[in-house]
PyMOL Python script that loads the backbone (N, CA, C, O; Angstrom):
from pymol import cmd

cmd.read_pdbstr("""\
ATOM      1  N   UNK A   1      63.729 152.096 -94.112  1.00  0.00           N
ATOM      2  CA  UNK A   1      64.749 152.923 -94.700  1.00  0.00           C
ATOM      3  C   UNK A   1      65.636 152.123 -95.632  1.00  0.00           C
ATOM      4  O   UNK A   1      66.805 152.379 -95.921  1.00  0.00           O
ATOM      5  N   UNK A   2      64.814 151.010 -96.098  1.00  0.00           N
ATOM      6  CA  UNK A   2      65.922 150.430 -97.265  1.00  0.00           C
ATOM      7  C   UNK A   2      66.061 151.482 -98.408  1.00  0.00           C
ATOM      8  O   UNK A   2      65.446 152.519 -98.657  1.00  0.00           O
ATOM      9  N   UNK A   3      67.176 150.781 -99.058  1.00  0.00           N
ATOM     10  CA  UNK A   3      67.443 151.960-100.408  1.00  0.00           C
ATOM     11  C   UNK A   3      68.627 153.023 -99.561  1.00  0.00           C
ATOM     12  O   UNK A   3      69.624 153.391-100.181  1.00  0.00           O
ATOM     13  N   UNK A   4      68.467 153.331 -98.532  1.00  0.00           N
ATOM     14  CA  UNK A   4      69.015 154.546 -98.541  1.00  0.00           C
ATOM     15  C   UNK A   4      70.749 154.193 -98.304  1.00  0.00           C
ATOM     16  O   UNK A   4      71.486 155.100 -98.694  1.00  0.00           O
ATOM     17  N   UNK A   5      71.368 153.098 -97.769  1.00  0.00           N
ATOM     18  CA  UNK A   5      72.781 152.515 -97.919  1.00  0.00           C
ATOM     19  C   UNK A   5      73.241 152.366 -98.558  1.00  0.00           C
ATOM     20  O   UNK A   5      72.198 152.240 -99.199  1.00  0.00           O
ATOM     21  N   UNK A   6      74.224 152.139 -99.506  1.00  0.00           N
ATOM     22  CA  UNK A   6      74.847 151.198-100.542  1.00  0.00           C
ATOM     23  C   UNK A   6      75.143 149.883 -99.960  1.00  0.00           C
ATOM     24  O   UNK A   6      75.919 149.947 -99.006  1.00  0.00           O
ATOM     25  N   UNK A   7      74.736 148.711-100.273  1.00  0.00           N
ATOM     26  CA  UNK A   7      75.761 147.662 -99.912  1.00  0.00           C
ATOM     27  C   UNK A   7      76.851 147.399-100.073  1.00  0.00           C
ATOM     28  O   UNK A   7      77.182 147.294-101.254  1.00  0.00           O
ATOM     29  N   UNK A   8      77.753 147.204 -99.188  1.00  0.00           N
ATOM     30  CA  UNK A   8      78.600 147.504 -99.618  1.00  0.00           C
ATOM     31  C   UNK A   8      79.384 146.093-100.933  1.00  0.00           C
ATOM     32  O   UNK A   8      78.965 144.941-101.048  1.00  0.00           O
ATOM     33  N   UNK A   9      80.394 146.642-101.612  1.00  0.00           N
ATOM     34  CA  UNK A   9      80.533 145.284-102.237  1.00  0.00           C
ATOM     35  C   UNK A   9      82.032 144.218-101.992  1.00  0.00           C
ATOM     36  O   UNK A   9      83.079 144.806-101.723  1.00  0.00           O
ATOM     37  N   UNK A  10      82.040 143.300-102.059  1.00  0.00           N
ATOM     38  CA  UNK A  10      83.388 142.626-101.127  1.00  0.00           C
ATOM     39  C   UNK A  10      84.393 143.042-102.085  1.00  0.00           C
ATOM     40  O   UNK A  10      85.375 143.362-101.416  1.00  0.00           O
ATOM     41  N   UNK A  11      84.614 143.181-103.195  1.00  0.00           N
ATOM     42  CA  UNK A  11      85.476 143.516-103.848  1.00  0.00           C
ATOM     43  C   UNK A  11      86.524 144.425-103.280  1.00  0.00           C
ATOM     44  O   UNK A  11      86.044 145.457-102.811  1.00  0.00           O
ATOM     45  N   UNK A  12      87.834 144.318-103.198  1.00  0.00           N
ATOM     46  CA  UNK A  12      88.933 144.885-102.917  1.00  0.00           C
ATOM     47  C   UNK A  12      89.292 146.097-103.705  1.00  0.00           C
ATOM     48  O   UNK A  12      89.854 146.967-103.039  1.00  0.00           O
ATOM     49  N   UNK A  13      89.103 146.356-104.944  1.00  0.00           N
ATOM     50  CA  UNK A  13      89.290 147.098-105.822  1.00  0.00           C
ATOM     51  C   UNK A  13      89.114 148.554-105.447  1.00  0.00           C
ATOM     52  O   UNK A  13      88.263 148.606-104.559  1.00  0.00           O
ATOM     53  N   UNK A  14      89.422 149.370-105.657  1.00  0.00           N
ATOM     54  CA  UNK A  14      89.518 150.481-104.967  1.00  0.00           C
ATOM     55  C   UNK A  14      88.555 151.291-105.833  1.00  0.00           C
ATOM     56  O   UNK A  14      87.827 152.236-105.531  1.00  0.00           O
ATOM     57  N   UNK A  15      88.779 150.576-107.152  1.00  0.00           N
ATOM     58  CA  UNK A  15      87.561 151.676-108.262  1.00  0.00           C
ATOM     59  C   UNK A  15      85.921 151.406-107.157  1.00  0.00           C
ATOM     60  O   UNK A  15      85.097 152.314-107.045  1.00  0.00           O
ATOM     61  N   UNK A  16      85.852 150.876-106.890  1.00  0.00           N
ATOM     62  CA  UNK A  16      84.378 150.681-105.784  1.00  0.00           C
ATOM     63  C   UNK A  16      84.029 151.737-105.061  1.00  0.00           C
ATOM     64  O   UNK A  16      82.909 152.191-104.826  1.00  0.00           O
ATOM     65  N   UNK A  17      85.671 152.287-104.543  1.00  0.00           N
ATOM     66  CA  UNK A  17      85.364 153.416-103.995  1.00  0.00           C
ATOM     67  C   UNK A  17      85.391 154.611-103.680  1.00  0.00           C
ATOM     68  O   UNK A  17      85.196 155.236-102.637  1.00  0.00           O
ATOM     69  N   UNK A  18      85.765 154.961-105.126  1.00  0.00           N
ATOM     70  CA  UNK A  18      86.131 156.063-105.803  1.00  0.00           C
ATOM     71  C   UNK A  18      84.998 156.735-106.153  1.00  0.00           C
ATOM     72  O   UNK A  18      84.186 155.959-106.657  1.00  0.00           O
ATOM     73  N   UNK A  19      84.555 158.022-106.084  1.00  0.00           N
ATOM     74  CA  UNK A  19      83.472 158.642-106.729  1.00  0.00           C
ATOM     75  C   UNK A  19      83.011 158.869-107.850  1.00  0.00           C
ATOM     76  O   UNK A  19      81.847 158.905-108.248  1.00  0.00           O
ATOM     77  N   UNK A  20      84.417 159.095-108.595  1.00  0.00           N
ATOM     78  CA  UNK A  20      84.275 159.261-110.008  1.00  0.00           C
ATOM     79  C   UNK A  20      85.918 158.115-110.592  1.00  0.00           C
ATOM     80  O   UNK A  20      87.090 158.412-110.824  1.00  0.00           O
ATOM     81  N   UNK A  21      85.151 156.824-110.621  1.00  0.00           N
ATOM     82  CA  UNK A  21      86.290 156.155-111.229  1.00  0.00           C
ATOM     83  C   UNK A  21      86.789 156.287-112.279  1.00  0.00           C
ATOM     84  O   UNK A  21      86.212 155.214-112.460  1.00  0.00           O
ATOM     85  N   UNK A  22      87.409 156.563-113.418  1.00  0.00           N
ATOM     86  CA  UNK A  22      88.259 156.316-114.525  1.00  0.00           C
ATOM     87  C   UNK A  22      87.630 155.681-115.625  1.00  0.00           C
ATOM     88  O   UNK A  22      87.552 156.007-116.810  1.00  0.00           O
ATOM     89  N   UNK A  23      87.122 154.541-114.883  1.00  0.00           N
ATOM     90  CA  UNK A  23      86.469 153.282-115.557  1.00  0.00           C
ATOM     91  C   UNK A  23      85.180 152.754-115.672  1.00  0.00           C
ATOM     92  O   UNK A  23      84.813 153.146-114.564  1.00  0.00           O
ATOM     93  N   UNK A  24      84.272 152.225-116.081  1.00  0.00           N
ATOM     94  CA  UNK A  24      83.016 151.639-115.935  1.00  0.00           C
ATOM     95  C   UNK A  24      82.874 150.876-115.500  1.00  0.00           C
ATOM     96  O   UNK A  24      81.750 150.735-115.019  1.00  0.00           O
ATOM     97  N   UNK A  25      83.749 149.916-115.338  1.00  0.00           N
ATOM     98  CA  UNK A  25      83.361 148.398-115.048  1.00  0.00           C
ATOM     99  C   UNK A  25      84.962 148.078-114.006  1.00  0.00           C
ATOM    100  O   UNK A  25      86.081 148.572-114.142  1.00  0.00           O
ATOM    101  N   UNK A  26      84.552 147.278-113.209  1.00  0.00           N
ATOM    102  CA  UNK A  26      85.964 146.838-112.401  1.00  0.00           C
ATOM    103  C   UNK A  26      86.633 145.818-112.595  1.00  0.00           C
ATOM    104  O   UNK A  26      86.114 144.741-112.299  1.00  0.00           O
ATOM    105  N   UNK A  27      88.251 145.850-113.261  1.00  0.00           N
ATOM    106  CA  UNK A  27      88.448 144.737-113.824  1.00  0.00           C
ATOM    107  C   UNK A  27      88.754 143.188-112.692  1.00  0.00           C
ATOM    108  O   UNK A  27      89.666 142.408-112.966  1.00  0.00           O
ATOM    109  N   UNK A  28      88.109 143.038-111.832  1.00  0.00           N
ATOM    110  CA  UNK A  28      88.306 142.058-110.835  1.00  0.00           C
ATOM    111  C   UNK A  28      86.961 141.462-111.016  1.00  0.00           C
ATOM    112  O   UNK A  28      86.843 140.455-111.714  1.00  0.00           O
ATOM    113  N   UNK A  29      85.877 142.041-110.405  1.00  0.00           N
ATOM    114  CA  UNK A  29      84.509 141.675-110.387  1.00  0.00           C
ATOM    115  C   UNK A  29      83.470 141.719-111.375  1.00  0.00           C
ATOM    116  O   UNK A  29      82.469 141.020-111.530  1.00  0.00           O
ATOM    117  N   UNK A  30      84.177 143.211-112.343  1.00  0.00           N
ATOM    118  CA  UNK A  30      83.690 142.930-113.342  1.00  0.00           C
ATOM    119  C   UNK A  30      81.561 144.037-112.897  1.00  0.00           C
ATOM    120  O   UNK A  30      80.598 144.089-113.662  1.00  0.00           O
ATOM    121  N   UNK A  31      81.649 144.482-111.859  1.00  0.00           N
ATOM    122  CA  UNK A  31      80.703 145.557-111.576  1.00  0.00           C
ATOM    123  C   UNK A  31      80.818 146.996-111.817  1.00  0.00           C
ATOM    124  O   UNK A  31      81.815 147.682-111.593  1.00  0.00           O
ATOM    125  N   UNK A  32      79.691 147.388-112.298  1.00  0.00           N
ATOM    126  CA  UNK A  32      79.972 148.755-112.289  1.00  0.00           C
ATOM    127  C   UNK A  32      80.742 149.480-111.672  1.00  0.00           C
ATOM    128  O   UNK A  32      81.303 148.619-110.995  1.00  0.00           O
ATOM    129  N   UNK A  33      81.121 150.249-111.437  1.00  0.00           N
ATOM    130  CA  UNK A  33      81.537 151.386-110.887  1.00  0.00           C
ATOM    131  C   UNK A  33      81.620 153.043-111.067  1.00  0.00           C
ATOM    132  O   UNK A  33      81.692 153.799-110.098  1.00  0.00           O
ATOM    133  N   UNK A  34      81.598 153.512-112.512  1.00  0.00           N
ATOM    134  CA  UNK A  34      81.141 154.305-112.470  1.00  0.00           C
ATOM    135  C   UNK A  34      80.302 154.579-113.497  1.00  0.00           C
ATOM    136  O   UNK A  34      80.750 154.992-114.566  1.00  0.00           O
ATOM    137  N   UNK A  35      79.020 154.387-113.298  1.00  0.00           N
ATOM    138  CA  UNK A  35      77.476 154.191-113.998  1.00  0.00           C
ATOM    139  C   UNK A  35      77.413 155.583-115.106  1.00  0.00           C
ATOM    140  O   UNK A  35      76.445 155.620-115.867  1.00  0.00           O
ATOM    141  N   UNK A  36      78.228 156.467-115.164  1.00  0.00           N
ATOM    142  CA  UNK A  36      78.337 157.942-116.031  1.00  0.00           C
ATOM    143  C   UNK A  36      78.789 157.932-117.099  1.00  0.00           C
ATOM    144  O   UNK A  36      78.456 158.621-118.064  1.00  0.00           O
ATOM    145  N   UNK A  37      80.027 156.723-116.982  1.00  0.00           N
ATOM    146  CA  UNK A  37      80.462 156.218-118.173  1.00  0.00           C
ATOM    147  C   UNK A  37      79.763 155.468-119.089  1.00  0.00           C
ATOM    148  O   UNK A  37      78.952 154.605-118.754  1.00  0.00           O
ATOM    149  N   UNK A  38      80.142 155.862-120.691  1.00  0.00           N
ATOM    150  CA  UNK A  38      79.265 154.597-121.038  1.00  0.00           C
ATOM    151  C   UNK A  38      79.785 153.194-121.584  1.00  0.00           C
ATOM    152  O   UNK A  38      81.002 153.163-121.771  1.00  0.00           O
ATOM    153  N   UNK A  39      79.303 152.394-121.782  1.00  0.00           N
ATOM    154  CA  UNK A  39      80.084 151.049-122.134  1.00  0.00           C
ATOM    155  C   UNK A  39      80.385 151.596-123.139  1.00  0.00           C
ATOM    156  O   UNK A  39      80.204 152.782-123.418  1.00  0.00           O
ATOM    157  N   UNK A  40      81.121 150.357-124.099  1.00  0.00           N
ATOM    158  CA  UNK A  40      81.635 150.820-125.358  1.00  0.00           C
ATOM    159  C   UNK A  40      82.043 149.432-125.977  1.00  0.00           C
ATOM    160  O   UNK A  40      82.000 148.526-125.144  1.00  0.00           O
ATOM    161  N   UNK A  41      82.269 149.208-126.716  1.00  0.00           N
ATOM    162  CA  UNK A  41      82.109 147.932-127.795  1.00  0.00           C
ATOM    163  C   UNK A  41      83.656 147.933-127.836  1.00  0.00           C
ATOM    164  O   UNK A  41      84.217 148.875-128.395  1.00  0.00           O
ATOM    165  N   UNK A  42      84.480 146.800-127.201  1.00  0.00           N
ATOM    166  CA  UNK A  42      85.993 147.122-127.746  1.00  0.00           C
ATOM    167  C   UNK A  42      86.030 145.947-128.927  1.00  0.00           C
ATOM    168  O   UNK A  42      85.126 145.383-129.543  1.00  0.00           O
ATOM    169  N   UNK A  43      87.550 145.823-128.970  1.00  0.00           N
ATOM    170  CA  UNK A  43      87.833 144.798-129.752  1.00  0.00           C
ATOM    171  C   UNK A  43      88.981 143.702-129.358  1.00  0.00           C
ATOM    172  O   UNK A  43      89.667 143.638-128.338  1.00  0.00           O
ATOM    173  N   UNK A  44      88.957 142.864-130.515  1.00  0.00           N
ATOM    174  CA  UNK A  44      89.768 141.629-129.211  1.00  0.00           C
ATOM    175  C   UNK A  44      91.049 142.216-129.005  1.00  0.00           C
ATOM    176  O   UNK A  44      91.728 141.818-128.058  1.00  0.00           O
ATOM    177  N   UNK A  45      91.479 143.125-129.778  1.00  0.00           N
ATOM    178  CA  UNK A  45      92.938 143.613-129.545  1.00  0.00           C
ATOM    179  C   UNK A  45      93.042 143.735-128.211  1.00  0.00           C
ATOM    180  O   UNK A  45      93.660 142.969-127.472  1.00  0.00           O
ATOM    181  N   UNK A  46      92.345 144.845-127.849  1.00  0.00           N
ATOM    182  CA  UNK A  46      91.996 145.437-126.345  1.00  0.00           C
ATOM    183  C   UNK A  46      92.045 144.148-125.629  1.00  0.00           C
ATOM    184  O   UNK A  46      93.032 143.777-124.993  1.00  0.00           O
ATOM    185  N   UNK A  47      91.030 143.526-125.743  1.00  0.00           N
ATOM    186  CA  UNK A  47      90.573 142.105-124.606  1.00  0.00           C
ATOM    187  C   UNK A  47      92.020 141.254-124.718  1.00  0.00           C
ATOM    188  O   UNK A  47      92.045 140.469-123.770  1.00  0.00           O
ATOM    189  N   UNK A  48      92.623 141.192-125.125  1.00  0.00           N
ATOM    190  CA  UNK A  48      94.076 140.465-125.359  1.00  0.00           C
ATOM    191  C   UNK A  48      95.390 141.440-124.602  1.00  0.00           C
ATOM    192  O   UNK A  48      96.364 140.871-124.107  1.00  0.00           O
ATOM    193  N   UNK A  49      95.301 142.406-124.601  1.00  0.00           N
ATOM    194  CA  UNK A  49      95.535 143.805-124.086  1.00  0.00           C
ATOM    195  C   UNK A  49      95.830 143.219-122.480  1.00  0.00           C
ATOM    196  O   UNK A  49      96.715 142.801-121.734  1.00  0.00           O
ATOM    197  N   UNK A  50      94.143 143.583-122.580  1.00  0.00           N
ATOM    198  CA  UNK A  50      93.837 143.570-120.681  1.00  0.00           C
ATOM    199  C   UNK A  50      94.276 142.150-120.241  1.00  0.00           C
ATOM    200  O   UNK A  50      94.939 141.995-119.215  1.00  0.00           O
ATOM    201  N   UNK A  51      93.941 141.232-120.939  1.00  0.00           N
ATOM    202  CA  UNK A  51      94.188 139.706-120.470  1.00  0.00           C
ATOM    203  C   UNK A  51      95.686 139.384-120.516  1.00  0.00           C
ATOM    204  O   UNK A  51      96.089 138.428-119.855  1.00  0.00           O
ATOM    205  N   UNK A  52      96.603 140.166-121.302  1.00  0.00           N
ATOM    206  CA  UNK A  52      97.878 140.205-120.980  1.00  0.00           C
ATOM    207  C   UNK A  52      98.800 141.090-119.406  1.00  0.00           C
ATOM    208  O   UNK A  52      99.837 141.079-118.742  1.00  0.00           O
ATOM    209  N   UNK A  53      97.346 141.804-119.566  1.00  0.00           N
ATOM    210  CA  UNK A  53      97.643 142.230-117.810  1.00  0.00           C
ATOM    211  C   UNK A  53      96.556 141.763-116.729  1.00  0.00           C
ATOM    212  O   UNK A  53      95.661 142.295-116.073  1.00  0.00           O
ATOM    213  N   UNK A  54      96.909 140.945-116.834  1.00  0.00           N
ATOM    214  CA  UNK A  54      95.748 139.855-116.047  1.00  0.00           C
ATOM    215  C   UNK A  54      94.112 140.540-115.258  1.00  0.00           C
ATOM    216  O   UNK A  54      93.487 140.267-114.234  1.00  0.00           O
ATOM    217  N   UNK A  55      93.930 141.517-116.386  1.00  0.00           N
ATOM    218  CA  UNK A  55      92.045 141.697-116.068  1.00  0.00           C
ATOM    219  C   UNK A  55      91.594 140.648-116.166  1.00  0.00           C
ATOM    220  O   UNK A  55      91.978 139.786-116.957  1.00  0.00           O
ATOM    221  N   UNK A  56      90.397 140.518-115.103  1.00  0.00           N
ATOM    222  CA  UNK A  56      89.564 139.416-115.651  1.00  0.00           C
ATOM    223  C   UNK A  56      88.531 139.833-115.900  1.00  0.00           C
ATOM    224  O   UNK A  56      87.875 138.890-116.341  1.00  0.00           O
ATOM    225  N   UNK A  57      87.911 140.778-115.885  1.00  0.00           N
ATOM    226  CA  UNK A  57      86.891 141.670-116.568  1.00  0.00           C
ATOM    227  C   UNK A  57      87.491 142.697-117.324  1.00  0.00           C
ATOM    228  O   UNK A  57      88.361 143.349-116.748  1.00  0.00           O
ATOM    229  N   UNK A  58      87.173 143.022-118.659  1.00  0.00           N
ATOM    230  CA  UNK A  58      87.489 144.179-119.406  1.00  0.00           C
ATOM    231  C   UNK A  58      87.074 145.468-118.350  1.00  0.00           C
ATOM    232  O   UNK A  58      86.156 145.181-117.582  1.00  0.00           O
ATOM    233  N   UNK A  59      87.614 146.796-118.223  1.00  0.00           N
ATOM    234  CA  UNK A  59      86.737 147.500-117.709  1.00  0.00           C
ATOM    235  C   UNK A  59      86.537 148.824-118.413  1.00  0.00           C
ATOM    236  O   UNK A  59      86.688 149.889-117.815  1.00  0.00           O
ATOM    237  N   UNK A  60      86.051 148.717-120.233  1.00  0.00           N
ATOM    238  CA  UNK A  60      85.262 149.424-120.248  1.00  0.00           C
ATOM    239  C   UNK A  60      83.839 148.768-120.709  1.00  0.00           C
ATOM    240  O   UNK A  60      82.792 149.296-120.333  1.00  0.00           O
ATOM    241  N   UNK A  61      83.831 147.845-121.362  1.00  0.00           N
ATOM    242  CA  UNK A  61      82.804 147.122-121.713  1.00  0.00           C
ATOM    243  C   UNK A  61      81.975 146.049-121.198  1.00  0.00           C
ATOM    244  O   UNK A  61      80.817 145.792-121.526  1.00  0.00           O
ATOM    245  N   UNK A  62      83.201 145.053-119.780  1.00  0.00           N
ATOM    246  CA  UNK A  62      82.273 144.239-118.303  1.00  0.00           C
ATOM    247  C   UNK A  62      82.562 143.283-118.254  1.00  0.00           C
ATOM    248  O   UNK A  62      82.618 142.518-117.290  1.00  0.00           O
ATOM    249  N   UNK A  63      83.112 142.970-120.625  1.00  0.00           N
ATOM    250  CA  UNK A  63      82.968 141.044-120.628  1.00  0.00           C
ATOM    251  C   UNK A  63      84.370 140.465-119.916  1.00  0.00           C
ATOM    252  O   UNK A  63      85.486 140.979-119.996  1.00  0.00           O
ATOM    253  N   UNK A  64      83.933 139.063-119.086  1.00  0.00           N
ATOM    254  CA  UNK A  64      84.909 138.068-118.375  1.00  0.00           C
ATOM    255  C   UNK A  64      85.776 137.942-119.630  1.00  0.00           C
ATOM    256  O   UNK A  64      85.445 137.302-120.628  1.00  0.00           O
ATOM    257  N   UNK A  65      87.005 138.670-119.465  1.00  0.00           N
ATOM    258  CA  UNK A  65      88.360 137.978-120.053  1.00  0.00           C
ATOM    259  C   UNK A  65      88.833 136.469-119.977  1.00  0.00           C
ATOM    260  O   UNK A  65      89.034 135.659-120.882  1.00  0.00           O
ATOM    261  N   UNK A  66      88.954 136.345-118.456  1.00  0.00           N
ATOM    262  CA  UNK A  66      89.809 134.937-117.807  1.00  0.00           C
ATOM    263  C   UNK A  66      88.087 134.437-116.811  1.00  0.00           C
ATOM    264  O   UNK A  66      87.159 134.790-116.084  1.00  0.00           O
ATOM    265  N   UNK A  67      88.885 133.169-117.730  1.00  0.00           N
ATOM    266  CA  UNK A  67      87.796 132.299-116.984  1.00  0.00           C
ATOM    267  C   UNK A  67      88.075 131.055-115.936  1.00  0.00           C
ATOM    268  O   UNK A  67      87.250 130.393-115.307  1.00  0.00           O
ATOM    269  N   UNK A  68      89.580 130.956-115.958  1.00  0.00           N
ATOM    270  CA  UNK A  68      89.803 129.774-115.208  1.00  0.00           C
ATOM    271  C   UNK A  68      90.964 130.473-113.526  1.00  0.00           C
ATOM    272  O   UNK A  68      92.179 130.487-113.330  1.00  0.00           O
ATOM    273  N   UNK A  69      89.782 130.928-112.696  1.00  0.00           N
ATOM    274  CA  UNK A  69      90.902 131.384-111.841  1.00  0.00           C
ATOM    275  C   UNK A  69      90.890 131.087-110.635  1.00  0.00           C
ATOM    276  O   UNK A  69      91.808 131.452-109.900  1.00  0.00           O
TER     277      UNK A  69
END
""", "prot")
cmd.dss("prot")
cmd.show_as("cartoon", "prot")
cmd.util.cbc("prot")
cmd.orient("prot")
């Protein structure tokens, strides 16, 4: 009966466990979350944006903002 669980994921983030998150990507881990959404190409404005509010994953597009943490 594999397949049929989710694993679960250690992430704290609550978008994990939300059904229909907001977002695509979780800005902590940086994993999907809600797969319906689609990515989207930002720009550094945005990524400067989020990294001024300490994302370390963008979460509509996935890429690692902060790298030293």
């Amino acid at each position: 009966m594999t397949g049929r669980f989710k694993k679960p994921n250690p992430c704290e983030n609550m978008n994990h466990r939300r059904p229909n998150a907001p977002v695509s990507h979780c800005p902590e881990c940086g994993g999907v979350v809600n797969g319906s959404l689609p990515a989207r190409s930002c720009s550094e404005a945005e990524h400067a944006a989020a990294r001024r509010r300490q994302a370390v994953f963008c979460v509509h597009c996935g890429t690692q903002l902060i790298f030293n943490r």
